[in-house]
MIDREN-176465 format. One record per residue (C-alpha): residue number from 1; x negated, y, z. Coordinates in pm, 1 decimal, decimal comma, always signed. Example, Ala and Ser with C-alpha at 12.3 -4.5 7.8 and 13.67 -1.06 7.14 Angstrom:
MIDREN-176465
1 | -1230,0 | -450,0 | +780,0 .
2 | -1367,0 | -106,0 | +714,0 .
end
This chain:
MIDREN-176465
1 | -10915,1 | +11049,1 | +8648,2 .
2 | -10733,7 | +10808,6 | +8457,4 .
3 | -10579,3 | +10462,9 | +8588,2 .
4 | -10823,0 | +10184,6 | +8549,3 .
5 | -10849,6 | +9954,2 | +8211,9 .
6 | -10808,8 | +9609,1 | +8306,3 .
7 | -10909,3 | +9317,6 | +8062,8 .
8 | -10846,5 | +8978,1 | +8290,2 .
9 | -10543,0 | +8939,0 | +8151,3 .
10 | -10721,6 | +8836,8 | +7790,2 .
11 | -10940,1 | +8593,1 | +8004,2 .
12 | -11254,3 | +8829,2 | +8036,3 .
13 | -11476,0 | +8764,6 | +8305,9 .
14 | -11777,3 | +8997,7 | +8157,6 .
15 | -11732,8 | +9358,6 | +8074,3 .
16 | -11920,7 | +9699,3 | +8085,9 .
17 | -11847,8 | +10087,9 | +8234,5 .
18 | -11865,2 | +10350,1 | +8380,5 .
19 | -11883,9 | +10416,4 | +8768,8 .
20 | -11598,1 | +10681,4 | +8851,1 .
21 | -11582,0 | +10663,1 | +9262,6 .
22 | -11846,7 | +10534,6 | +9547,8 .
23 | -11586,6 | +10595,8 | +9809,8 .
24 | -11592,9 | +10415,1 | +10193,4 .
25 | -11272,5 | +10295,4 | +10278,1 .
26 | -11127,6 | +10352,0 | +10648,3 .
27 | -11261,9 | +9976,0 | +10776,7 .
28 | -11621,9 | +10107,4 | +10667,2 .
29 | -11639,7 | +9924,9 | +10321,3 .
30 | -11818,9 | +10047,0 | +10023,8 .
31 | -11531,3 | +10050,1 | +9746,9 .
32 | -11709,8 | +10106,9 | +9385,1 .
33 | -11389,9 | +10274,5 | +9137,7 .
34 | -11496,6 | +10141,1 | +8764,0 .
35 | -11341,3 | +10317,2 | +8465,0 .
36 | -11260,3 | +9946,6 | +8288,4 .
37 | -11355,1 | +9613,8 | +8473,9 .
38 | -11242,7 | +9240,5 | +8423,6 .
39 | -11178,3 | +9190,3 | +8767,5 .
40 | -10818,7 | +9113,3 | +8911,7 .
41 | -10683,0 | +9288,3 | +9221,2 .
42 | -10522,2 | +9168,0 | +9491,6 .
43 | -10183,9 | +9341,4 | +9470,0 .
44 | -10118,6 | +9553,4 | +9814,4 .
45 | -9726,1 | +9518,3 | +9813,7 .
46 | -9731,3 | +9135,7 | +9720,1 .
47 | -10039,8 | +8968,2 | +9763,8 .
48 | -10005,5 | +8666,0 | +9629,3 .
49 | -10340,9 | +8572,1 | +9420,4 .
50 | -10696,2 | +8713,2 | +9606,1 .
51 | -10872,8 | +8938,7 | +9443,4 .
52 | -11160,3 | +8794,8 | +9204,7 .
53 | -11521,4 | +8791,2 | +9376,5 .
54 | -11874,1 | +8827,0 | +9173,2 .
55 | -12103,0 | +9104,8 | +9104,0 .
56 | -12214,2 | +9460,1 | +8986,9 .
57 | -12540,4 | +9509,0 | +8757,7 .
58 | -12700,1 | +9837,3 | +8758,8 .
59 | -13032,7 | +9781,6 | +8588,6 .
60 | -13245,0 | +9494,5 | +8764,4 .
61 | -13028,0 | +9552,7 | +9062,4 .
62 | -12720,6 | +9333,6 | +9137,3 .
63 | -12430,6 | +9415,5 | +9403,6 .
64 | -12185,2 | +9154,4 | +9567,2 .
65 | -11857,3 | +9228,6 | +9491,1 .
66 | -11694,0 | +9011,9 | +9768,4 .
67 | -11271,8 | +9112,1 | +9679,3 .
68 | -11133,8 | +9357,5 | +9404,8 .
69 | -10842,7 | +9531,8 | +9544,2 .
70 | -10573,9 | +9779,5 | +9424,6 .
71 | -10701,4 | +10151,7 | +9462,6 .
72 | -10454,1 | +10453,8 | +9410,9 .
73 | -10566,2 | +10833,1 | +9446,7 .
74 | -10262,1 | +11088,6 | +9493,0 .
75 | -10235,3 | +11424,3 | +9296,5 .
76 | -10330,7 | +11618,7 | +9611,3 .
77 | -10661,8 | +11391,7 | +9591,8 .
78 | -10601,3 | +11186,3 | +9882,9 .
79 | -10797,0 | +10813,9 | +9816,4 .
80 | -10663,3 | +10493,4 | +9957,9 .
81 | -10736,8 | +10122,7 | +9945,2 .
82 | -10519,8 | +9812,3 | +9946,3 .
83 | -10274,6 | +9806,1 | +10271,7 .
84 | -10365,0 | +10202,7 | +10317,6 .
85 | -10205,9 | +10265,4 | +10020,3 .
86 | -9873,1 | +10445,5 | +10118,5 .
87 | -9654,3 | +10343,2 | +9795,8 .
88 | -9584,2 | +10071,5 | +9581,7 .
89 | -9796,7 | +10033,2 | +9279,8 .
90 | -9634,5 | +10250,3 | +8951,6 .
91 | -9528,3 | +10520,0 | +9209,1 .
92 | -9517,0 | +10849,5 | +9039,4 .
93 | -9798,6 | +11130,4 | +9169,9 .
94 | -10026,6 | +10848,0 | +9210,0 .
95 | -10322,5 | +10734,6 | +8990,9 .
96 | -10395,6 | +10348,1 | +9018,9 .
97 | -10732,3 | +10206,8 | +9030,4 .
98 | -10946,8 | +9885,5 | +9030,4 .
99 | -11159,5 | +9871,1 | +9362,1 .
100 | -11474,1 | +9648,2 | +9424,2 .
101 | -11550,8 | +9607,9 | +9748,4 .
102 | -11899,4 | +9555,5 | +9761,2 .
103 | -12145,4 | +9412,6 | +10062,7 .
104 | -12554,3 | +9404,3 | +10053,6 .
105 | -12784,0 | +9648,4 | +9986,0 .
106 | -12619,1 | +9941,4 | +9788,5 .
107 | -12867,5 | +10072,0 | +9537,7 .
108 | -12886,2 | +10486,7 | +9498,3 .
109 | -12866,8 | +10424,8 | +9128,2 .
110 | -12505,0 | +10337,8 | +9233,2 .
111 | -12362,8 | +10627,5 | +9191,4 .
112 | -12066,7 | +10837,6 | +8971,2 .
113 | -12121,6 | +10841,7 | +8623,4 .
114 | -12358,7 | +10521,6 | +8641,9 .
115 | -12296,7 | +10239,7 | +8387,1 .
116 | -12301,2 | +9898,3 | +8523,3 .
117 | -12218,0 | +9557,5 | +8394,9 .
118 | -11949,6 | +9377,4 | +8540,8 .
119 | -11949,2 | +8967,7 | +8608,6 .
120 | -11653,7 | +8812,7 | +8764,4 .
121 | -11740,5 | +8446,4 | +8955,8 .
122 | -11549,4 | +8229,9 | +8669,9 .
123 | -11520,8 | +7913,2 | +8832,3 .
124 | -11346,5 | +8088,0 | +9167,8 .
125 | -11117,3 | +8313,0 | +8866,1 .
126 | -11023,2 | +7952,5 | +8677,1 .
127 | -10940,0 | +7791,1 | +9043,1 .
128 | -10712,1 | +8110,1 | +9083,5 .
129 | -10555,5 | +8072,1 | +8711,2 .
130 | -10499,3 | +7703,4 | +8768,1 .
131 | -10342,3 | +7764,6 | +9057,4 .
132 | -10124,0 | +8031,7 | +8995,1 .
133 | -9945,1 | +7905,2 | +8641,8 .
134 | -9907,0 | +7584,9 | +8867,4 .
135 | -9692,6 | +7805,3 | +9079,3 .
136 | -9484,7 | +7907,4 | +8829,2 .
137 | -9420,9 | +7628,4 | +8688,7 .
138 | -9369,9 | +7399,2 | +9008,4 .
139 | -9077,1 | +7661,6 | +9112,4 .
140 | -8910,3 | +7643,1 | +8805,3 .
141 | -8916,2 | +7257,0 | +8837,7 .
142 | -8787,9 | +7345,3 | +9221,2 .
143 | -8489,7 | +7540,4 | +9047,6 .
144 | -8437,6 | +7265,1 | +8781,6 .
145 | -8440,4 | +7020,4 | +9113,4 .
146 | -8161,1 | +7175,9 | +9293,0 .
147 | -7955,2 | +7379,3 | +9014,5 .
148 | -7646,9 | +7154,4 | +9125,0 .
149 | -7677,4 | +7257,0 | +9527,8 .
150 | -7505,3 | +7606,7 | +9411,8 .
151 | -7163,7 | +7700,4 | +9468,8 .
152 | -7223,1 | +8046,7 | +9343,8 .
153 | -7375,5 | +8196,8 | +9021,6 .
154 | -7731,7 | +8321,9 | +9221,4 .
155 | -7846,8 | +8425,1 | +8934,8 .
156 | -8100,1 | +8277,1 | +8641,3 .
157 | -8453,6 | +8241,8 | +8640,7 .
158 | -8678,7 | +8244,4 | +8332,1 .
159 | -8562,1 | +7915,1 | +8201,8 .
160 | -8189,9 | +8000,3 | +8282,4 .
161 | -8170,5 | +7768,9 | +8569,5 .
162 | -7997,2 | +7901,9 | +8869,9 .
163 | -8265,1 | +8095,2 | +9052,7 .
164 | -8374,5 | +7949,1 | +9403,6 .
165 | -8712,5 | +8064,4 | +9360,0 .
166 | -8564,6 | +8442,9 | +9358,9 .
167 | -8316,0 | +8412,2 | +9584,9 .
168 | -8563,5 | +8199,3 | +9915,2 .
169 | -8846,1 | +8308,6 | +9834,1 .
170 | -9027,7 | +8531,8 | +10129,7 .
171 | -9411,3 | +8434,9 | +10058,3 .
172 | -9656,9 | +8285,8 | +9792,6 .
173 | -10002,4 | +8268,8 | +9889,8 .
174 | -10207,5 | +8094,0 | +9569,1 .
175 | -10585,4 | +7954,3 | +9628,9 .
176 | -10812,9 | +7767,3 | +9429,0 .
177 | -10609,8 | +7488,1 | +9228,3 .
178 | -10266,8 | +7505,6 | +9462,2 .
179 | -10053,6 | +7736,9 | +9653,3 .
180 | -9830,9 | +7745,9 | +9920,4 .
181 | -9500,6 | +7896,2 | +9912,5 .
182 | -9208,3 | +7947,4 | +10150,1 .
183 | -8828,0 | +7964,4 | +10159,0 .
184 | -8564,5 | +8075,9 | +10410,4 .
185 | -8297,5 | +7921,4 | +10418,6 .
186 | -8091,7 | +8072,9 | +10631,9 .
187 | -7710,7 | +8236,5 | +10660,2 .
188 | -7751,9 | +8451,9 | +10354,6 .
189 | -7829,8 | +8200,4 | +10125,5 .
190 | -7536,0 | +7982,0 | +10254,3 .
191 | -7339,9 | +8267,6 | +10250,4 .
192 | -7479,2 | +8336,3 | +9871,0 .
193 | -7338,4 | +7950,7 | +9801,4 .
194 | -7652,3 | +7752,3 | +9832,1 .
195 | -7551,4 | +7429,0 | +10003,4 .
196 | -7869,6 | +7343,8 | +10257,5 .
197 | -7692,8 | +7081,3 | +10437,7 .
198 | -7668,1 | +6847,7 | +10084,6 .
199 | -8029,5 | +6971,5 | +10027,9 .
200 | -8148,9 | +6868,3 | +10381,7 .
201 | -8052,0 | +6522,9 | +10327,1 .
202 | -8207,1 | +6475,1 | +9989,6 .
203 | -8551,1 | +6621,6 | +9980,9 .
204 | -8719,8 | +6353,2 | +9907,5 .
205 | -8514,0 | +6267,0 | +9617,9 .
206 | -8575,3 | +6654,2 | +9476,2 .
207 | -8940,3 | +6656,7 | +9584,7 .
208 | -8939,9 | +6333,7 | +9349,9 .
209 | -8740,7 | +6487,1 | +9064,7 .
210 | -9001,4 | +6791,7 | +9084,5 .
211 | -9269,9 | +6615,2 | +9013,4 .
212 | -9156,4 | +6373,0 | +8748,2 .
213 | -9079,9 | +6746,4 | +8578,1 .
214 | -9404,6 | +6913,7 | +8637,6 .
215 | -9579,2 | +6550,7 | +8491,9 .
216 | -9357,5 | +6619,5 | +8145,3 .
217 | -9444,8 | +6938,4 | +8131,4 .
218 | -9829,2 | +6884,9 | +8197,0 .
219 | -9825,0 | +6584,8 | +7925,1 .
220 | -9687,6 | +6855,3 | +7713,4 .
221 | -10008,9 | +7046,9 | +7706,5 .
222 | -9744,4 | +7379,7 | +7643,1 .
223 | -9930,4 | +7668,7 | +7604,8 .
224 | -9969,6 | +7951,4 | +7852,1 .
225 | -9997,4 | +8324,5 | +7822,5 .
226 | -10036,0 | +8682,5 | +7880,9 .
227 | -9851,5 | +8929,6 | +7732,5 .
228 | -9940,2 | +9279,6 | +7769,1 .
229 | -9720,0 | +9651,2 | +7786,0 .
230 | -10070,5 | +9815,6 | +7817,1 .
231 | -10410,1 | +9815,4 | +7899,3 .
232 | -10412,9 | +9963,9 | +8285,3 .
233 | -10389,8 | +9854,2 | +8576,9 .
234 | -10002,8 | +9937,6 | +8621,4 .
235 | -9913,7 | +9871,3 | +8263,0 .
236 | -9646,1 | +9517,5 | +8283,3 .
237 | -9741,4 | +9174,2 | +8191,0 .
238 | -9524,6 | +8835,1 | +8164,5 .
239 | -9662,5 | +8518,4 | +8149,3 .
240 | -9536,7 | +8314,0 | +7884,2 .
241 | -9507,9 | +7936,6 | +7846,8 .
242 | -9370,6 | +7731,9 | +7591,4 .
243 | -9217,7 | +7450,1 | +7830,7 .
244 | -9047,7 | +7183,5 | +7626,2 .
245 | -8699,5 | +7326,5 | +7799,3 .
246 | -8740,6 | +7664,1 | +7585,3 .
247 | -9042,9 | +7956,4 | +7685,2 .
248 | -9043,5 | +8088,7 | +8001,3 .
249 | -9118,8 | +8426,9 | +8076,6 .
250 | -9226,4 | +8579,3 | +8389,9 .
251 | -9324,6 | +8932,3 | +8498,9 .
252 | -9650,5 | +8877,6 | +8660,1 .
253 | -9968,9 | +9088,6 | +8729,4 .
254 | -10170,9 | +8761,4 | +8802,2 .
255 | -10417,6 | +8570,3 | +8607,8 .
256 | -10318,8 | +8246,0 | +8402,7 .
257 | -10494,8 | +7936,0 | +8201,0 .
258 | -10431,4 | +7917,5 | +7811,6 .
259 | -10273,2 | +7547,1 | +7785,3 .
260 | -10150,4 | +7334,4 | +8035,7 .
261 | -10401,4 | +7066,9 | +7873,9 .
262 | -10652,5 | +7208,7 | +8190,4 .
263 | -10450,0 | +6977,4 | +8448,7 .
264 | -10477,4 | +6643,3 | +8521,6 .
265 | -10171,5 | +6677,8 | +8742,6 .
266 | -9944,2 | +6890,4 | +8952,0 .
267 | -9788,1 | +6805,8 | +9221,0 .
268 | -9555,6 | +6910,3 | +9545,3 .
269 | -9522,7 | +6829,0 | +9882,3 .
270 | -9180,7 | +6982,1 | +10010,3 .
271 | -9145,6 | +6997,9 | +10408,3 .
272 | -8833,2 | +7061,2 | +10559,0 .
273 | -8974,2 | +7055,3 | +10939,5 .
274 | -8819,0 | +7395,3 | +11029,4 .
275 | -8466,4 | +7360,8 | +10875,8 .
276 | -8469,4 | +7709,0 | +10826,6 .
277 | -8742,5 | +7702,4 | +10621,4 .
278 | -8871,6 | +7532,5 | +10349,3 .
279 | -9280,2 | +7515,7 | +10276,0 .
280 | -9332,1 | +7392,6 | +9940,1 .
281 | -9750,8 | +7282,6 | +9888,9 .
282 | -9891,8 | +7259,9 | +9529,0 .
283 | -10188,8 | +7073,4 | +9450,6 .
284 | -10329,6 | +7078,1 | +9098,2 .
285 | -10594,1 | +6816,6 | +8994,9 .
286 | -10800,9 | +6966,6 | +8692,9 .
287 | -10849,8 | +6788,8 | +8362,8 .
288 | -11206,3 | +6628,5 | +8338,2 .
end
């Protein structure tokens, strides 16, 4: 069995194929294996965007697909699904797979070697996109915001500022038009030269500076990308945006919107209530 064609990252929503597994995952769920689908997977090691929701079409019948998820089925034949999956995605002696987990009434026509259509839910997949470049870009405008807190070369991120994002960062959870990310900072990233006690006392003044950056760079209506190593599943893709400070690049298995013409606004809320820890809240508002 070959690893799963994926086609979200061109925008698709719609596509057609071939059932390849009907296979009941270890909670009970029904977990439908297509041989190419448009529907993004939540990633099992880093789950930071949900899985896309909609439906399966098998002739007049029509299946609730309630969360794609990664699948992976070792050489030795052994099937697994999301957080059962032993490895990390890519690891050799696996193949890696699309799941739909599916809910209702499962029709018998549903079956191995069945074709079906496939419709992702586009407004809950645009919600997702919208939320996730805003991600992006609002931690690159946190790394702009505190580039001079650094005693240390950290590192640079995809705009060549010193990189926060990938030296904090422990979680990113994105939702419909927002996300919510978090940052420890603790001993090691004193001890790495970030200066917390400077950025304690000033967060208001960077939360500021991070938004008057994220309202340039939505007035620049900078396009926004997917570039491709491959059609599967496991194949690499960077998102690209031409920000006015030079195009950023980021590896990224997520889904993205085409221009940043599709906000309104971004915006952050930094809270520094634990000062261990710093919970940074994005809120897009969509263009009308």
């Amino acid at each position: 069995m070959p690893a799963t064609v994926v086609t979200f990252a061109d925008g698709s929503v719609t596509g057609e194929g071939i059932v390849t597994r009907v296979e009941t995952s270890t909670e009970g769920a029904i977990v439908v294996v297509v041989d190419e689908t448009p529907f993004h997977p939540v990633d099992h090691t880093w789950p930071d965007q949900p899985g896309d929701t909609g439906a399966l079409v098998i002739g007049d019948a029509q299946v609730a697909v309630v969360e794609a998820l990664m699948a992976a089925v070792s050489d030795e034949g052994d099937f697994a699904v999301g957080a059962d999956i032993p490895v990390k995605r890519g690891a050799e002696g696996w193949t890696w797979l699309v799941g739909h987990r599916v809910e209702g009434d499962i029709p018998s026509v549903l079956v191995e070697g069945a074709a079906v259509r496939l419709e992702v839910d586009d407004v809950h997949r645009a919600g997702l996109s919208r939320g996730h470049t805003a991600c992006h870009l609002a931690s690159l405008a946190l790394d702009l915001a505190v580039a001079d807190l650094w005693r240390k070369d950290p590192g640079a991120d995809a705009l060549g500022t010193p990189d926060f994002e990938g030296r904090a960062n422990q979680s990113s959870r994105i939702h419909e038009d927002g996300s919510v990310d978090e940052y420890r900072l603790g001993k090691s990233l004193r001890r790495a030269g970030f200066d917390t006690e400077t950025f304690a006392a000033t967060v208001s003044e960077r939360e500021a500076a991070i938004n008057a950056r994220l309202s340039e760079w939505v007035a620049s209506a900078a396009t926004s990308r997917i570039v491709t190593e491959g059609p599967t599943i496991v194949d690499r893709r960077r998102w690209h945006c031409a920000l006015p400070e030079g195009e950023a690049v980021i590896l990224c298995g997520g889904t993205h919107v085409d221009s940043l013409a599709v906000f309104d606004s971004i915006s952050v809320a930094l809270d520094l209530s634990d000062p261990q820890l710093l919970v940074m809240t994005t809120t897009v508002v969509p263009a009308a």
